[in-house]
Each structure stands twice: as C-alpha cells, then as structure tokens.
N, C-alpha and C positions, 0 to 999 in steps of 0.2 A: 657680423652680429653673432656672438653666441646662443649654443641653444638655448639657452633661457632667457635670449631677447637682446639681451643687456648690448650694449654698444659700449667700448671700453676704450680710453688712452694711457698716455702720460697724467695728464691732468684732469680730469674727470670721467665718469663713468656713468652713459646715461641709464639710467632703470627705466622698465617700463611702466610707467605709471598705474599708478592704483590706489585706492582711498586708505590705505596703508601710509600714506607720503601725507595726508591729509595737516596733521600736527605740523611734521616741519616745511611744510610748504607753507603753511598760517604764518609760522616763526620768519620764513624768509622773505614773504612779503611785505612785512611789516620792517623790514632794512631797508629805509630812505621812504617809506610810509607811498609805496611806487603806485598806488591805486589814486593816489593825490594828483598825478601827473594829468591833465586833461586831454593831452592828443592820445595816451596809449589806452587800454582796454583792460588793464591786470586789473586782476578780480582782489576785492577785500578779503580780510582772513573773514568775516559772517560769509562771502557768497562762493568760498573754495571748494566748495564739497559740491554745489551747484555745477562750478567750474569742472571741476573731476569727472563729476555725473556726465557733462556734455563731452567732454575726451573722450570715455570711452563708448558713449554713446554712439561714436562720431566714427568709431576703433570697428564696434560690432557691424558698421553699415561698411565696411573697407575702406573707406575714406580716408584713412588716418593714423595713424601711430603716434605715440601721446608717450613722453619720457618724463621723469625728474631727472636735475641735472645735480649731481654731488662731487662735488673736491674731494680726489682721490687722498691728498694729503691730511686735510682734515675729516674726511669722512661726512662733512657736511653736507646736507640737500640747501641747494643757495638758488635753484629756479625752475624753470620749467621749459618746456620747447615741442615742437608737435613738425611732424612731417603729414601736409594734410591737402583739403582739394587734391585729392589723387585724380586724375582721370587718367583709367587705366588704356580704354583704348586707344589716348591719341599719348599713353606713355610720358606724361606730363603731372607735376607734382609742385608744392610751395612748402616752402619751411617758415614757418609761422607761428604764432601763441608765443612768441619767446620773451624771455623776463626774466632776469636775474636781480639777485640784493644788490642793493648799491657797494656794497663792500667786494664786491668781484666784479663791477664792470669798469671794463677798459684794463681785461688781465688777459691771460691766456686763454678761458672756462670759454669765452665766445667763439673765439677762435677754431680752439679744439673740436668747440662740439658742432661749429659746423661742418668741419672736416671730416666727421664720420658720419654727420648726416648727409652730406653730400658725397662722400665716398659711398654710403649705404644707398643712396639713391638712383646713382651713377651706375652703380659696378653690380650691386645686386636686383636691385627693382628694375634694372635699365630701360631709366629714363629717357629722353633727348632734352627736354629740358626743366631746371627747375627755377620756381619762380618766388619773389621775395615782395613783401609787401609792406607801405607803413606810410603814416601820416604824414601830408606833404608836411608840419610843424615842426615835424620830430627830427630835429637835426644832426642827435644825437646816434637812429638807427639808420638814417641816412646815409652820413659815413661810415657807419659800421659795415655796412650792407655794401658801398661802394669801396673800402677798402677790401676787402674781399674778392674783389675782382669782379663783382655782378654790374650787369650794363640796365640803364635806364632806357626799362621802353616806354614809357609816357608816363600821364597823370590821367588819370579817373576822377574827372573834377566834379563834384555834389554827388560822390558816390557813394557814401554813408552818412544817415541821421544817428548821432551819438546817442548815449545818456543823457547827458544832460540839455541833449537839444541842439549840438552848434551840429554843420554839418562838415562832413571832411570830405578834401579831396585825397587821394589814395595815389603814392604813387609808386609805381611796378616796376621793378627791377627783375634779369634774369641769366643765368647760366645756363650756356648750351652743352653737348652732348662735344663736340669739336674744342670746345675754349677748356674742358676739365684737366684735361692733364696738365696744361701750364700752372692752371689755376690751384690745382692740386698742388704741383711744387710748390708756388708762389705762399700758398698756406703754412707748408711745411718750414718755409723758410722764414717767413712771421713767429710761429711756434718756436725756433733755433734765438732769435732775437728775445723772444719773452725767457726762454733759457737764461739767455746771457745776462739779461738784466733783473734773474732772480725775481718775478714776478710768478 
C-alpha cells in the first residue's frame, strides 16, 4: 500500500474510500441495476451515502478498510470492496462488501483486486487467515470466491434475516496463512491469462 493508502495494479487501483466517490459509485451501481439481485446486499444509488457512512464508520472503530475499485485504463470507479471483521488479536480478517458493474464482472478487476487485498492482508497486516463470505443462492460469488483458491468451511444455515424478509444461509470460505503463496502465484497466473485474452 502506498502512503496515501491507495493499493495499486496492472488493472485497477483501489482508493480509499470516501464520500468523494459518492457520484460515481451511484453511476456504477446502477450498471445491471445490481441492488435488484435478491441474495446480494449492494446498496441503491438513494441508500450510498448511508452505505459510505457505515464504511467508514466501520474504518474509525479498526474494523475495516473500505476501497472504490477504478480501472486503471479507463480511470473509471466500477465498484467497491472492504477488508473488514478484522480481529486483530486472533490475526484474522474477511474480504467482503464487494460489488462491481455488471460491465466488468468475470474480467480481470476481481481478480486483481483480490490479489492486493490478500497480498495486503497476508504480507502486511499478517494475517493467518482470511475469510470470504456470500449467499449460499449466489452462484455467481461462489465460484468466484472458489476459483480463487479459497476452501469451504461450511454453511451458516438461518444466519441472516434479509431486507426483504427471506432468510439466508451464509456460506464461508477461507485462505490460510500456508495455502498463500501457491495461491498467490496461482492468481498471478489467472491475471497472465486475462492478459492473453485482452480482457
């Protein structure tokens, strides 16, 4: 991380989030209208600033680091992402809140930016492990999350009452402190492929 926060790639560049990002973080939620989805949690462009508020609300109490995520290429802000639940003494952390526009998922932008949030986790906060979480529905973060290299440690079954009332079961995935370095290359090597195929 540089000093002033910023976590940096090839392909995008995460900022530290702040009510600054407010406008085009409205602009990129509204690509694939992704608050419509009923297993995820992304805020409406009316409840962002809410959303914001709670980041860094979440940031002051150490809990959390709170990024926008923008294509270096285009200079776009296209989502958001949070390294959060820290617990510091037992050195353990999740990467969560994450949401991109539908015009950059299933590109590089995920990939990447797990890779220096988990490099940022790993190497500088040193962690042992970090944990990943989502809607057993959601098939979609599923695979993401299991492409990646992260191992399924169960389900959390009636473990959250929604918005709108349905209830989810939760299910947790995680990388250890031993499995990063492979997991490391294995990323890099994903990243080489999105290369190749100009994505």
């Amino acid at each position: 991380m540089g000093q002033d926060g910023y976590l940096s790639g090839e392909y995008v560049i995460l900022e530290p989030l702040s009510m600054d990002h407010l406008p085009a973080l409205s602009l990129a939620v509204a690509d694939g209208e992704l608050w419509n989805l009923w297993y995820t949690s992304v805020p409406h462009p009316n409840e962002m600033k809410a959303y914001i508020k709670a980041a860094l609300e979440a940031e002051k109490r150490g809990e959390a680091l709170a990024f926008a995520v923008r294509c270096r290429d285009s200079g776009t802000i296209v989502g958001c992402t949070r390294l959060c639940h820290w617990d510091q003494p037992n050195r353990h952390i999740e990467i969560g809140y994450t949401w991109y526009c539908k015009s950059v998922q299933r590109t590089a932008v995920n990939t990447e930016s797990k890779l220096l949030l988990l490099s940022y986790a790993f190497e500088t906060l040193d962690v042992i492990a970090v944990e990943f979480r989502t809607h057993f529905h959601n098939e979609a973060s599923r695979q993401a999350i299991a492409r990646l290299g992260a191992k399924q440690d169960g389900i959390l079954r009636n473990h959250r009452i929604l918005k709108d009332g349905t209830v989810r079961d939760t299910v947790v995935y995680s990388i250890i402190d031993s499995e990063w370095p492979e997991i490391k290359q294995h990323l890099k090597i994903m990243l080489q492929h999105h290369n190749h195929s100009e994505v």
